[in-house]
N, C-alpha and C positions, 0 to 999 in steps of 0.2 A: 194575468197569472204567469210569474215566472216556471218556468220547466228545469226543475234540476237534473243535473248531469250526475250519474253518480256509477262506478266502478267497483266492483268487488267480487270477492272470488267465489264467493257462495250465497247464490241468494235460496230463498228458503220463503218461498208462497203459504202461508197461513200459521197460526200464532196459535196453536193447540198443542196441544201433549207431544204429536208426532213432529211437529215445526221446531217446537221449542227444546225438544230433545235433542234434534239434528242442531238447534242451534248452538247448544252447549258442547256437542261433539267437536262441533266444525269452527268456533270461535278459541276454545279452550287449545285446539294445534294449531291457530297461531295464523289463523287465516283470516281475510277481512269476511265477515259476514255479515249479510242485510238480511232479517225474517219481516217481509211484507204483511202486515195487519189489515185485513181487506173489514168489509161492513158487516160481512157474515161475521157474527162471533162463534167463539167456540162452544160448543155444549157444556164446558166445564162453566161457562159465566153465565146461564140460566142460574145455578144456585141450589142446589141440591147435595145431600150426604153422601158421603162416599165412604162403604164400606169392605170392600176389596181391592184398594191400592198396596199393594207389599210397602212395611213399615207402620201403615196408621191401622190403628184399627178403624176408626171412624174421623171422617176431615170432612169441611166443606169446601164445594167444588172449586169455589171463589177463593178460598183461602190455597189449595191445592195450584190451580191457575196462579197464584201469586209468585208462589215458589220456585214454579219450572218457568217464570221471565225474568225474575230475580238469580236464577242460576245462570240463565241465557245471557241475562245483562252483565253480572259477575264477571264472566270470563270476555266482555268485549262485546259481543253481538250486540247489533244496532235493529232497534226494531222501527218500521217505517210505514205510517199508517197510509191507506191505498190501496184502492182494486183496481187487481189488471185488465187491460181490456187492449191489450195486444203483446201478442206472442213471436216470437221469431227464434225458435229454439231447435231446430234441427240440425245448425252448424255451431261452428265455435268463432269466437263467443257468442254467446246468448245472449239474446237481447227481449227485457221486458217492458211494455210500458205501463204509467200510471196515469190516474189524470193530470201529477202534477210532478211525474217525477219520469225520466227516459235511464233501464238502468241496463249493464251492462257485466253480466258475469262468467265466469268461468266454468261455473258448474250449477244446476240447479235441479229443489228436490223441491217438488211439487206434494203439498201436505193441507190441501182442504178444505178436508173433511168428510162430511156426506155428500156424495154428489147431487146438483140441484135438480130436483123433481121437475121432468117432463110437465108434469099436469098445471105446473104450475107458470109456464111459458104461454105466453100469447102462438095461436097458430100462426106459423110463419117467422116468426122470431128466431130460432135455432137455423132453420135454413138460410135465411138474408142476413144473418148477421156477417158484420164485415162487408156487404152488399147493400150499404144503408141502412142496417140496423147497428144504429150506436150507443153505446152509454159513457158516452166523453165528449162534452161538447167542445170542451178547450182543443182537443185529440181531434175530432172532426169537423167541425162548426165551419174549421175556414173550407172545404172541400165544398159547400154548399153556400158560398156568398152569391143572393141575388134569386136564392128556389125558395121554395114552398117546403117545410118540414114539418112534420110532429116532435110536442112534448109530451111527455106524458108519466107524471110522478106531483106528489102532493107533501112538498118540506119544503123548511128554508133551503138546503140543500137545489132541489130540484129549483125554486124561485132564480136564485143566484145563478144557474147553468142555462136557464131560461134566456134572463138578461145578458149573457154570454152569448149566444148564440145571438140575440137582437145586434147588440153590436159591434158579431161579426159579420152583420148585414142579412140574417138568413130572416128570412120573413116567414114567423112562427105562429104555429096556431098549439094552444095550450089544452090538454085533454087531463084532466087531475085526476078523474079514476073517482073511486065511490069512497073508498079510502079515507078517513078525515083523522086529521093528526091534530089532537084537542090542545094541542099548544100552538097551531098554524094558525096567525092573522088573516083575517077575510081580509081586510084591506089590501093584502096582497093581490087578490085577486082586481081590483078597482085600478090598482098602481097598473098591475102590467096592462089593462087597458087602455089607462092613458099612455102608456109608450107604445100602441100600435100593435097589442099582441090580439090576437082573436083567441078567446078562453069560451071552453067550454066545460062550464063546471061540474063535475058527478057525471060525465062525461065516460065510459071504458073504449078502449081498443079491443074489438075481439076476433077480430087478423089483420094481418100485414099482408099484402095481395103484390105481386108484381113476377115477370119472369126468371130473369136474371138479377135485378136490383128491384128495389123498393119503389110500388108507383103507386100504393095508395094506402090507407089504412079504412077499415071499416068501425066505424064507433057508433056506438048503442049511447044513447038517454035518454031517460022516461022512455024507455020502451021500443023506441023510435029509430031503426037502423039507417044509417046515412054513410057513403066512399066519401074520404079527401084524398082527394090527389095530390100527393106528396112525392118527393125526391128523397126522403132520409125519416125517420123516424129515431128521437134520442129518449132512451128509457131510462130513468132514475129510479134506479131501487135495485136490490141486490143483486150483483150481476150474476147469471148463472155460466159458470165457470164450465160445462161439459162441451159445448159448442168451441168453447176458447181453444179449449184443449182439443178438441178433436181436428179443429182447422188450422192446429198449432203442428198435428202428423203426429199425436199421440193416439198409440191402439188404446181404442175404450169398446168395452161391451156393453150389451143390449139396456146395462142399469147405469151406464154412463160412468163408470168404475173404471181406472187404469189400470191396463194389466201388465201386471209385475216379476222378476222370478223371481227366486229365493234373495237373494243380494238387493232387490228392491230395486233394480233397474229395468226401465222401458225401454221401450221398443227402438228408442231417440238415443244415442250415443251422448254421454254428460250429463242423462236427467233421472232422475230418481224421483220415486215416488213413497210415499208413505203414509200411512195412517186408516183413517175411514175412507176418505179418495180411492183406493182401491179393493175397499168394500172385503177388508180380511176379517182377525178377530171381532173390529167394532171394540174394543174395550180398552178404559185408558194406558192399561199395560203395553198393553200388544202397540198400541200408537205409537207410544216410548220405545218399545224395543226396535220397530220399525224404522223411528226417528234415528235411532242411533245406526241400525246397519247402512240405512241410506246416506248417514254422514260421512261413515267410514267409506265406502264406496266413492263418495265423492270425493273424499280425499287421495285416496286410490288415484283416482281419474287425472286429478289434478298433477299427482308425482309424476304418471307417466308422459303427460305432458310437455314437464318440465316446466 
């Protein structure tokens, strides 16, 4: 997989009302902007009526979503699908990565969404991340040629990062989780056999054990608790963005929310936040109005710069 290099002046982390408003701000004065499309989608592309957007009386969500990346596209903004799974955003310039893109901006407004649910993290996962908890194998894989690793995710997606990691020489043992994706070929499971993958099917992780770094996973099937001694564990499936953020040196409180002041700036000099991410109105107004102060702001940032 090639790694694109790519430069611009505002990038703008998630594709919802708050991202997508910042990105009409921030593209529309003439700036390059990139809005990163991560897995998580927006609430608005569930697909539900909407009856308290000022203008409509009643829209569908989908149809609504349509509009505000239609207005984003309009004026310029590039939208770039990708979850980040590293941050370097405390100096200037910013730097984020993807699994398939390394970018590089001037200013950035971090937009989302809801922050991800604690309960729904593997123990130990939030703390080792970045300590051997990955979810990029192209991004880590080579850090661990010649160890012992966990996978653990059940899609083509995860199959393909599997194989990635094979060979980039990591000697993988495959955990799918209970999880079954009714369009995922079993024969997948037969394939990474014969390339030397040790699979354990319907298999969970339910911690990640080590002091400093990752030294083992504990996984459950049929009942049955079992340690691998591992050097890395690489997680496929949506990445939870509060860990990112918090080891990125953004203040987050106790619901994993950015905290913001009035202007929608953090704690981080250049970064802006907006929308449900820092757990305000919740409502797709209040995202839009947020979207736009935090554009403004960063453009702000950007003048005085020069």
């Amino acid at each position: 997989m090639t790694i694109k290099n790519i430069r611009c002046d505002i990038l703008i982390i998630g594709a919802g009302p708050a991202g997508l408003a910042a990105g009409v701000y921030a593209a529309r004065a003439g700036k390059r902007t990139v809005i990163l499309e991560g897995r998580a989608a927006s609430r608005l592309g569930l697909g539900y009526e909407i009856e308290n957007y000022p203008g409509f009386i009643s829209i569908g969500s989908l149809d609504l979503l349509e509009k505000f990346r239609g207005h984003a596209v309009h004026f310029g903004a590039e939208i770039l699908k990708g979850d980040v799974v590293a941050l370097a955003i405390d100096s200037a310039p910013k730097y984020v990565t993807t699994g398939d893109a390394f970018i590089e901006a001037g200013a950035v407004i971090v937009a989302t969404g809801r922050p991800f649910a604690r309960e729904r993290m593997i123990p130990g996962e939030e703390r080792l991340t970045g300590q051997g908890v990955s979810y990029c194998a192209t991004c880590d894989g080579p850090l661990y040629r010649g160890l012992d690793v966990a996978a653990y995710g059940h899609s083509e997606e995860a199959v393909e990062d599997i194989e990635t990691l094979r060979q980039l020489g990591c000697r993988v043992t495959w955990l799918t989780g209970r999880y079954k994706d009714p369009a995922f070929p079993e024969s997948r499971l037969e394939e990474a056999r014969r390339n030397g993958i040790r699979v354990f099917h319907q298999a969970e992780i339910r911690e990640i054990g080590g002091d400093r770094r990752v030294e083992y996973v504990a996984m459950e099937k049929d009942g049955q608790r079992e340690e691998l001694r591992v050097s890395a564990v690489f997680i496929f499936r949506e990445i939870p963005t509060g860990p990112l953020l918090g080891k990125a040196g953004l203040d987050l409180d106790h619901k994993q929310c950015i905290a913001v002041d009035r202007f929608q700036r953090t704690n981080l000099e250049g970064v802006f936040a907006a929308g449900d991410v820092t757990c305000g109105g919740l409502q797709i107004v209040t995202a839009a109005g947020e979207g736009c102060t935090a554009a403004l702001q960063a453009l702000g940032y950007l003048r005085q710069r020069g």
